[in-house]
C-alpha positions as CSV (number, residue, x, y, z in Angstrom):
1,X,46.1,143.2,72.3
2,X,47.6,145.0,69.1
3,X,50.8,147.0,70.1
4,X,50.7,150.2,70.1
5,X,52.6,152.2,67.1
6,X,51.8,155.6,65.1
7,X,49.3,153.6,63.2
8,X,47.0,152.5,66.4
9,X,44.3,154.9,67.8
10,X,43.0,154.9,71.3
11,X,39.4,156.3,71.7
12,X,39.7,158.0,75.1
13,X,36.8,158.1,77.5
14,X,35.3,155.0,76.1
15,X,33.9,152.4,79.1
16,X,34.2,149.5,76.8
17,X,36.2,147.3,79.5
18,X,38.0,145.5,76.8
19,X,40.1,148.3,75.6
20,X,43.6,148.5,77.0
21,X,43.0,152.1,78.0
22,X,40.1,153.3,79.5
23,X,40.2,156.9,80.4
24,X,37.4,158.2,83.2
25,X,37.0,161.2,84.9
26,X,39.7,161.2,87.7
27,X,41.7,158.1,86.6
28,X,43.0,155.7,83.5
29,X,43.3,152.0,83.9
30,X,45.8,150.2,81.4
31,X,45.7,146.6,81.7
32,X,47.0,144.1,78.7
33,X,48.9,146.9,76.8
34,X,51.8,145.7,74.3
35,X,54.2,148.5,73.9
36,X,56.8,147.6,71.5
37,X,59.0,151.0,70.9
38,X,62.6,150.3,70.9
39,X,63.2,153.6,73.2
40,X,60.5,153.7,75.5
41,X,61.5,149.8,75.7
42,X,65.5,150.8,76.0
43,X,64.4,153.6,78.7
44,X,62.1,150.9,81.0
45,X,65.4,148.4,81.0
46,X,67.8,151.0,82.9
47,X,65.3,151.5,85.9
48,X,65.3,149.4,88.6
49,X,62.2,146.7,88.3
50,X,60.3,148.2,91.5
51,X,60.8,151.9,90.0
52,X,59.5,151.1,86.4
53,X,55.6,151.9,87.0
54,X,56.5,154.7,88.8
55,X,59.0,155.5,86.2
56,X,56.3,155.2,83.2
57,X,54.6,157.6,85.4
58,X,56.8,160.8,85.3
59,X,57.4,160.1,81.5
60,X,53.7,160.0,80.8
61,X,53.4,163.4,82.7
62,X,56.3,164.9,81.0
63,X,55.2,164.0,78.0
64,X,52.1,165.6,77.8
65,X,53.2,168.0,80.3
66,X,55.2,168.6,76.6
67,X,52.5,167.9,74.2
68,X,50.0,170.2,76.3
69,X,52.4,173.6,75.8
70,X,53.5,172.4,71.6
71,X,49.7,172.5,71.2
72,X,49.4,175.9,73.0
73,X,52.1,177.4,71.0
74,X,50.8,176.0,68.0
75,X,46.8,177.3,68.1
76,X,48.4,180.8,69.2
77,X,51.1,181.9,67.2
């Protein structure tokens, strides 16, 4: 699978079962996903092995916990 980077899109919602992410109603399934950002990368390697999925969790939520209120500020100024 291609890595991803700010170049790569990912179609959400599509149920072709060979994307890496497939987004459906109540949950997401990543499987073969290639991640190669130095701090994401840098973040993973200070967590203890068994923490790390649970780890990628919380920063997924916080991110677009993040993402969620920028786009609210943005579309009502």
């Amino acid at each position: 699978m291609a890595p991803i980077n700010s170049h790569t899109e990912i179609e959400a919602g599509a149920a072709d079962s060979k994307r890496s992410v497939q987004v459906q109603a109540t949950s997401m399934r990543i499987q073969d996903l290639s991640i190669e950002r130095p701090a994401i990368i840098a973040y993973l390697r200070n967590i203890a092995p068994e923490k790390q999925e649970l780890a990628l969790l919380h920063a997924i939520e916080v991110g677009i916990t993040e993402m969620a209120a920028r786009r609210e500020r943005f579309q009502h100024p």
